[in-house]
C-alpha positions, 0 to 999 in steps of 0.5 A: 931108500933111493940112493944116488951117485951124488949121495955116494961123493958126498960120503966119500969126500966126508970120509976123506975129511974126517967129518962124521956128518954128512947128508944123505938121500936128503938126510942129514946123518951123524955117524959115529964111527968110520966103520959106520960110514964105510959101511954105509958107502959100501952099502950105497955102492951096491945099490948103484952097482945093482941098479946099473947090472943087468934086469935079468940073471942067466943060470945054466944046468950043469949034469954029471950023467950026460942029461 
């Protein structure tokens, strides 16, 4: 599923209610708990924040024999 940054203001600002509905990615959800939506928002966050990160990641070998 596709998330947006709008997604994730509508979620945030229905937490900041209180209300337990709230659309996202074009879909009308019901949650049940806060826990849930809190969730869900970190869920989203993540996407975005993995979406805007770099394509690529960069390891380098550590040795303890000199190699």
């Amino acid at each position: 599923m596709s998330y947006t940054q709008a997604d994730a203001d509508r979620l945030r600002a229905s937490i900041a209610k209180g209300a337990s509905e709230v659309e996202v990615a074009g879909e009308r959800v019901k949650f049940r708990s806060l826990a849930d939506m809190r969730a869900t928002l970190a869920m989203i966050e993540a996407e975005l924040a993995g979406a805007r990160g770099p394509a690529f990641g960069v390891s380098y070998p550590r040795t303890t024999r000199g190699l």
